[in-house]
N, CA, C and O atoms as a GROMACS GRO file, in nm:
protein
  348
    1UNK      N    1  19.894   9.779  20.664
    1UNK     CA    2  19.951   9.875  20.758
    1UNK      C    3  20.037   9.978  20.685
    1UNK      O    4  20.045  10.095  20.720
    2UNK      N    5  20.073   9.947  20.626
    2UNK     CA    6  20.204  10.014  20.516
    2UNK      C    7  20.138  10.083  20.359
    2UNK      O    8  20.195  10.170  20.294
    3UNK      N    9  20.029  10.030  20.329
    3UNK     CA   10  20.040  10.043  20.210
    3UNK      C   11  19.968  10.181  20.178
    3UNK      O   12  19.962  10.201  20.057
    4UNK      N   13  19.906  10.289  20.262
    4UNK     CA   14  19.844  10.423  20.200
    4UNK      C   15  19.964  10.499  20.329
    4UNK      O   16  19.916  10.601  20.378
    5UNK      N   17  20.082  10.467  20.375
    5UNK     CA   18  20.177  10.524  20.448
    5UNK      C   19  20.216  10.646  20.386
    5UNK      O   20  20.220  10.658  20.264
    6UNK      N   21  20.243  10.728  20.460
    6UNK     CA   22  20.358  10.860  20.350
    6UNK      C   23  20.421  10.946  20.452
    6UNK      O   24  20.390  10.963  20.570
    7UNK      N   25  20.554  11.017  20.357
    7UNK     CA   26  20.629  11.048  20.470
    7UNK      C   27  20.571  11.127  20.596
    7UNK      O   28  20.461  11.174  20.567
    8UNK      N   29  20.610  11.156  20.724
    8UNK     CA   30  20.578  11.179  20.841
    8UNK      C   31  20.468  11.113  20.916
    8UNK      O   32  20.421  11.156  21.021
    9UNK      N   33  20.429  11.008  20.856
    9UNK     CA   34  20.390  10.925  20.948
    9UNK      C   35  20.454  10.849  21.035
    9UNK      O   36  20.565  10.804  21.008
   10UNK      N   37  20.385  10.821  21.163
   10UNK     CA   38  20.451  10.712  21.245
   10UNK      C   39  20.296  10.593  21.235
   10UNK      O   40  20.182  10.620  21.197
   11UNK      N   41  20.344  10.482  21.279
   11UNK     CA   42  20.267  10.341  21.292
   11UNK      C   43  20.362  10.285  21.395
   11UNK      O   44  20.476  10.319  21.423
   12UNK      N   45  20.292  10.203  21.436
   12UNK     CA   46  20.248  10.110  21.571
   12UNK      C   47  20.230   9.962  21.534
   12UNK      O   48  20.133   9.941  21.462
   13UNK      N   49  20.286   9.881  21.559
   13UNK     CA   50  20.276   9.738  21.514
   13UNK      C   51  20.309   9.627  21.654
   13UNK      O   52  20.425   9.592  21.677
   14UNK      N   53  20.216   9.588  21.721
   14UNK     CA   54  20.240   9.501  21.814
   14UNK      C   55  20.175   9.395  21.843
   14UNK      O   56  20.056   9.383  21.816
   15UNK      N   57  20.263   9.279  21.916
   15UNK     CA   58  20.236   9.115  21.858
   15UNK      C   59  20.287   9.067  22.031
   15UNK      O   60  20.387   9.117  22.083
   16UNK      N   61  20.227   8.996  22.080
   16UNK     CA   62  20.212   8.963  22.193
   16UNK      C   63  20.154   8.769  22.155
   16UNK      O   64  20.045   8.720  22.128
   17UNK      N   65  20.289   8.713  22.172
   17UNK     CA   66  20.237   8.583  22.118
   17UNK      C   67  20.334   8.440  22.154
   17UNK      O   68  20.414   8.446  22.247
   18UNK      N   69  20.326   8.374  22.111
   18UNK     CA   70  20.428   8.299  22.035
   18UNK      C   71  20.516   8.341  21.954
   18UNK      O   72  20.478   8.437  21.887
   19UNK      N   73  20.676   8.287  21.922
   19UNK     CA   74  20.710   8.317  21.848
   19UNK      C   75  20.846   8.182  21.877
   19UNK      O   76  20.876   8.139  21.988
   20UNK      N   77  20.910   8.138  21.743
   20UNK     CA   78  20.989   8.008  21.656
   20UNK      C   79  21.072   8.006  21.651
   20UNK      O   80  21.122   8.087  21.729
   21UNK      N   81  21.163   7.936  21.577
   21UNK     CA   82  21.241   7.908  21.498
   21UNK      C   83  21.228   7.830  21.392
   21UNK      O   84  21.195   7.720  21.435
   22UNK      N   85  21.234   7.827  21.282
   22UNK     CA   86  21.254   7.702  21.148
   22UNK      C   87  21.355   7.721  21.040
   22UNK      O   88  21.399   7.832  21.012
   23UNK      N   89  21.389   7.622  20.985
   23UNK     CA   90  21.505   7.596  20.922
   23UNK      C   91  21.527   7.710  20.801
   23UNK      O   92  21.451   7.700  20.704
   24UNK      N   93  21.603   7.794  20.801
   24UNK     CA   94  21.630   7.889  20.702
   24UNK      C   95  21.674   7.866  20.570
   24UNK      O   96  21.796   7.867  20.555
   25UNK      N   97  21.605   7.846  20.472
   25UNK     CA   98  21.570   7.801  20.319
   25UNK      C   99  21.627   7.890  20.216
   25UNK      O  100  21.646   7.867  20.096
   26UNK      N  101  21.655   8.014  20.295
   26UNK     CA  102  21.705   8.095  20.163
   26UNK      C  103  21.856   8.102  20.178
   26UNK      O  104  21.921   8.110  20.074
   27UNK      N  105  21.941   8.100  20.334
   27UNK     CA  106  22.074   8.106  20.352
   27UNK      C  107  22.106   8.247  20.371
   27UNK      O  108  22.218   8.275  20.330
   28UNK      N  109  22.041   8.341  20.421
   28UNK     CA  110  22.035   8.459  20.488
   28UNK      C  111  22.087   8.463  20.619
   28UNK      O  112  22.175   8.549  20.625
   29UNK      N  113  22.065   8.395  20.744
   29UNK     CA  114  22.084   8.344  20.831
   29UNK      C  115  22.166   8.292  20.885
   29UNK      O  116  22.191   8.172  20.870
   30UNK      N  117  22.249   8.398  20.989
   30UNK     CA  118  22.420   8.317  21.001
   30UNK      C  119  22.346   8.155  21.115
   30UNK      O  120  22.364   8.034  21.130
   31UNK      N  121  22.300   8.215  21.142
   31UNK     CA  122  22.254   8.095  21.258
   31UNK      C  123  22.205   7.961  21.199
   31UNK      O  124  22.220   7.852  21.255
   32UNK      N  125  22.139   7.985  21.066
   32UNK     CA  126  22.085   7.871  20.958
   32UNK      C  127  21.951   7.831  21.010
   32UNK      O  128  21.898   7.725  20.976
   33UNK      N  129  21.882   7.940  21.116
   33UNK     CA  130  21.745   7.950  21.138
   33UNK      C  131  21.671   8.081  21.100
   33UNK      O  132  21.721   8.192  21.118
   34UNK      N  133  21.546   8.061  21.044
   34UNK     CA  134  21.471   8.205  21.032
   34UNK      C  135  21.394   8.216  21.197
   34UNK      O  136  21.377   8.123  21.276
   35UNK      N  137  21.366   8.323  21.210
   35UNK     CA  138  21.258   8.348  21.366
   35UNK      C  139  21.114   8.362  21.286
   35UNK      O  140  21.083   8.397  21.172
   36UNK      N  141  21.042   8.315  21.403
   36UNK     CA  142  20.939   8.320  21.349
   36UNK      C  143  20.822   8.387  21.449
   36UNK      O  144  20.844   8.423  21.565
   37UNK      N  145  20.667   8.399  21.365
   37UNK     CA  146  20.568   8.454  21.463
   37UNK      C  147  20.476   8.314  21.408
   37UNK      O  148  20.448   8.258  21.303
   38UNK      N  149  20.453   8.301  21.547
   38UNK     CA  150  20.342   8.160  21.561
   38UNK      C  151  20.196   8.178  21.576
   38UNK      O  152  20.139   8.140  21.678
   39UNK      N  153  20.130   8.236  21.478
   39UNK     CA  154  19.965   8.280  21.498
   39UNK      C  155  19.876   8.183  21.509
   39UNK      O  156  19.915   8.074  21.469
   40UNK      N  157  19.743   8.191  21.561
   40UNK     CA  158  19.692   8.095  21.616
   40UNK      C  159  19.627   8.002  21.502
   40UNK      O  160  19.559   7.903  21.530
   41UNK      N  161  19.655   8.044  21.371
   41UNK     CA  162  19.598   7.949  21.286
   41UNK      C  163  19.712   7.866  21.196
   41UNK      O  164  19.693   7.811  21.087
   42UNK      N  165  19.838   7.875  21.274
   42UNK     CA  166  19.967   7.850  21.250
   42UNK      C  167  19.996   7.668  21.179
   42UNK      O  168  20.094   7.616  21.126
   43UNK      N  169  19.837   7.610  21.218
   43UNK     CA  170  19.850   7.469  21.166
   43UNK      C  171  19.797   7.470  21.038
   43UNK      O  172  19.868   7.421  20.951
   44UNK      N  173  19.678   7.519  21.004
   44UNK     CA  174  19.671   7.569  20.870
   44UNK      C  175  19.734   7.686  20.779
   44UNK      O  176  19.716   7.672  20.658
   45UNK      N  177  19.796   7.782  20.815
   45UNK     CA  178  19.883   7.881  20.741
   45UNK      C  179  20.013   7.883  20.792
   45UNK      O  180  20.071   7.969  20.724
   46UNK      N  181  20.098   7.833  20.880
   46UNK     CA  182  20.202   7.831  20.891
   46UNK      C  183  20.291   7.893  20.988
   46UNK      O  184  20.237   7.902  21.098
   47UNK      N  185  20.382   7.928  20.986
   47UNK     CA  186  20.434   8.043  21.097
   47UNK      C  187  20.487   8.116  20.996
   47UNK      O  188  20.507   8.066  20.886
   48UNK      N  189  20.523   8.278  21.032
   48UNK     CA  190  20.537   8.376  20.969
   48UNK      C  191  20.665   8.428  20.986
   48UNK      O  192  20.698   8.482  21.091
   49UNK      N  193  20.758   8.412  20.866
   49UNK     CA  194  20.932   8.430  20.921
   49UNK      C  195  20.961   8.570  20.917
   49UNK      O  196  20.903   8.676  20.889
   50UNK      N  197  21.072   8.530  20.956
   50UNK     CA  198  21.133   8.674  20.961
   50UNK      C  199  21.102   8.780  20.836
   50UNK      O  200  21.040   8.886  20.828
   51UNK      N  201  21.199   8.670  20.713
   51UNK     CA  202  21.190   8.696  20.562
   51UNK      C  203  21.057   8.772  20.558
   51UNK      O  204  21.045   8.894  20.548
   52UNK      N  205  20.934   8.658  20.570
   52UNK     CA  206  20.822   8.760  20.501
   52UNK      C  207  20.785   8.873  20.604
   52UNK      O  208  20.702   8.958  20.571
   53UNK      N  209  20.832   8.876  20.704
   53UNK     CA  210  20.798   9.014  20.793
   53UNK      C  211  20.864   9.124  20.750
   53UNK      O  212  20.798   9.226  20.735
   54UNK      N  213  20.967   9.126  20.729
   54UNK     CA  214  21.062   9.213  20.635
   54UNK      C  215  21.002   9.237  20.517
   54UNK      O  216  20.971   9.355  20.497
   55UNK      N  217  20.963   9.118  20.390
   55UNK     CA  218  20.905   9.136  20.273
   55UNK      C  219  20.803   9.267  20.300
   55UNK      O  220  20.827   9.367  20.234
   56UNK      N  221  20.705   9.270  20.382
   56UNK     CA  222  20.565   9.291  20.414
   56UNK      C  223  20.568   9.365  20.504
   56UNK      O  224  20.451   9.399  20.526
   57UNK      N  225  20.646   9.420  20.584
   57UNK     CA  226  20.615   9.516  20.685
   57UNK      C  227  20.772   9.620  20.684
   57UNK      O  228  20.746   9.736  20.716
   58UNK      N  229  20.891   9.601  20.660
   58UNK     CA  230  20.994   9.675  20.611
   58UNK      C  231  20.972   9.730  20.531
   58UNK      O  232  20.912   9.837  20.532
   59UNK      N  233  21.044   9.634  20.371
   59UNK     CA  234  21.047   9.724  20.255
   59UNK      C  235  20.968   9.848  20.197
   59UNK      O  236  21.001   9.960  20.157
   60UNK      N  237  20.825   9.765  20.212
   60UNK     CA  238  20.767   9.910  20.164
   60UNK      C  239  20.737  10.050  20.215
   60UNK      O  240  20.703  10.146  20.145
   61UNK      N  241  20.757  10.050  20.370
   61UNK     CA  242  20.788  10.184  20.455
   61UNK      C  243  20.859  10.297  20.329
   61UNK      O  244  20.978  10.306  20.299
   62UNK      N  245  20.766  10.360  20.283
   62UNK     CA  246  20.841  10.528  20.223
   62UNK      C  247  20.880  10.559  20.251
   62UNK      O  248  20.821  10.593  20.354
   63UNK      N  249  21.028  10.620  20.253
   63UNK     CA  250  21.094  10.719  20.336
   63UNK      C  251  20.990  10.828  20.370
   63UNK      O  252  20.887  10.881  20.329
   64UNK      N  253  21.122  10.826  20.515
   64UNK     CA  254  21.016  10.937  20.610
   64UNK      C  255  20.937  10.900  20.707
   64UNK      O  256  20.915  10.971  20.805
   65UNK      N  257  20.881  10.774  20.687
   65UNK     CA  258  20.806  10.716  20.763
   65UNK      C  259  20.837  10.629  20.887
   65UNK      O  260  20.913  10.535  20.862
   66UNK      N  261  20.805  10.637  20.982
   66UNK     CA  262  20.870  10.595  21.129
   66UNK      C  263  20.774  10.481  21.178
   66UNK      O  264  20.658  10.493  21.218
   67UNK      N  265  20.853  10.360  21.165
   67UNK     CA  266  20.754  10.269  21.248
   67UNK      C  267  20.757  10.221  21.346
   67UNK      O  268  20.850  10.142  21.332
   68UNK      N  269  20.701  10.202  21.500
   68UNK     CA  270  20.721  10.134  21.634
   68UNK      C  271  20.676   9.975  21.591
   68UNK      O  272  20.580   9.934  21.525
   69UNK      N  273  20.786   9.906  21.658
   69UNK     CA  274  20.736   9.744  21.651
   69UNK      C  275  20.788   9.706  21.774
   69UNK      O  276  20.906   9.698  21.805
   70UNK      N  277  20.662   9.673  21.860
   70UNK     CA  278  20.703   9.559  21.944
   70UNK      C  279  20.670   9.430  21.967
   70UNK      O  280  20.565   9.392  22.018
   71UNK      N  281  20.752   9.368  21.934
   71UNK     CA  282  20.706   9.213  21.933
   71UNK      C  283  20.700   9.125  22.053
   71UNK      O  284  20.819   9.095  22.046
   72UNK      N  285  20.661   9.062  22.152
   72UNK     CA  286  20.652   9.042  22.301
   72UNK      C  287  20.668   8.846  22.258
   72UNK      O  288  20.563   8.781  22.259
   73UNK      N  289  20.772   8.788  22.231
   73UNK     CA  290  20.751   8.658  22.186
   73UNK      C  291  20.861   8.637  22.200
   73UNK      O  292  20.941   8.731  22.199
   74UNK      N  293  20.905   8.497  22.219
   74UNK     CA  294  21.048   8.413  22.191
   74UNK      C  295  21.076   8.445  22.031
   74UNK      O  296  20.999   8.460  21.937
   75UNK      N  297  21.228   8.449  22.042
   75UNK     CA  298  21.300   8.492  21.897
   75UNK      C  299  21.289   8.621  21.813
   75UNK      O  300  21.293   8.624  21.690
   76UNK      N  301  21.277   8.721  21.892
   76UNK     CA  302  21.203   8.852  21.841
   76UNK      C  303  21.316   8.931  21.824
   76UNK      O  304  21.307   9.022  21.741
   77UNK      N  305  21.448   8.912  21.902
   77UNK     CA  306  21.539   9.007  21.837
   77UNK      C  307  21.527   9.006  21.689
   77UNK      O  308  21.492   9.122  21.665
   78UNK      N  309  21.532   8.975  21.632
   78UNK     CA  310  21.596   8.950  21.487
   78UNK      C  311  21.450   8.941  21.376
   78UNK      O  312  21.455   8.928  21.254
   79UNK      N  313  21.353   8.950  21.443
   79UNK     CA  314  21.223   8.918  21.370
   79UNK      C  315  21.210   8.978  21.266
   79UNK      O  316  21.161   8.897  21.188
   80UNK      N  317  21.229   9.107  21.199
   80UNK     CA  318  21.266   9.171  21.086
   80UNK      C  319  21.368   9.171  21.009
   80UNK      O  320  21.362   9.222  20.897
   81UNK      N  321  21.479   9.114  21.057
   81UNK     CA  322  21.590   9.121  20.979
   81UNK      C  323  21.630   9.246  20.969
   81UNK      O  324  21.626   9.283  20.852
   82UNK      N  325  21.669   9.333  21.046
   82UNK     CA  326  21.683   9.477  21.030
   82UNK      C  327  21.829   9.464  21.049
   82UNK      O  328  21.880   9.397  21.139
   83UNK      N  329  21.901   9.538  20.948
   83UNK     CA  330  22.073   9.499  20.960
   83UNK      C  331  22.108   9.604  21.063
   83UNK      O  332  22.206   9.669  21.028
   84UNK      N  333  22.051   9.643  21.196
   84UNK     CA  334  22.103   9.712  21.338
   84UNK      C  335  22.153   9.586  21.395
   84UNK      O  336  22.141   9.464  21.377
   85UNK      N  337  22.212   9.668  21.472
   85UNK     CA  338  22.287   9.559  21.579
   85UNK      C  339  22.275   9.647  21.757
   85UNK      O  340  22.334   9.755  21.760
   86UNK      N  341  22.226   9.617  21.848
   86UNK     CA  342  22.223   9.707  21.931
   86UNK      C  343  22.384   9.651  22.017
   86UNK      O  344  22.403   9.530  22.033
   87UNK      N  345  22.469   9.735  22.058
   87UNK     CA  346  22.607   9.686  22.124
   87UNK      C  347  22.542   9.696  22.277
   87UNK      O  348  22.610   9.666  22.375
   0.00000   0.00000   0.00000
């Protein structure tokens, strides 16, 4: 999704699913849980944390580039780790 991106683009990213909690391994996490996305092959590959949603769908955004994410699942505030806070 990210990776031929450049500035003035916008993208669209939406997940209508399941979504976790599991024990937070790196200590990022005031709560001492990561959130997670629960895909349907989630018994053989796992659930998908926050961490690597951030790894893989944050960081590499180029400046300039605008992305919509809506995630429609339990635990989704926080699913990116995006240091906003909405008051």
């Amino acid at each position: 999704l990210t990776s031929e991106a450049v500035a003035g683009d916008e993208l669209f990213l939406h997940y209508s699913g399941h979504g976790g909690q599991v024990k937070d391994t790196d200590g990022d996490e005031a709560t001492g849980m990561d959130d997670t996305l629960i895909p349907c092959d989630f018994q053989q590959a796992g659930q998908i944390t926050d961490d690597e949603l951030h790894t893989r769908i944050v960081e590499p955004l180029p400046k300039g580039v605008r992305m919509w994410v809506i995630l429609d699942c339990c635990h989704s505030g926080t699913a990116l780790d995006l240091p906003y806070k909405l008051q």
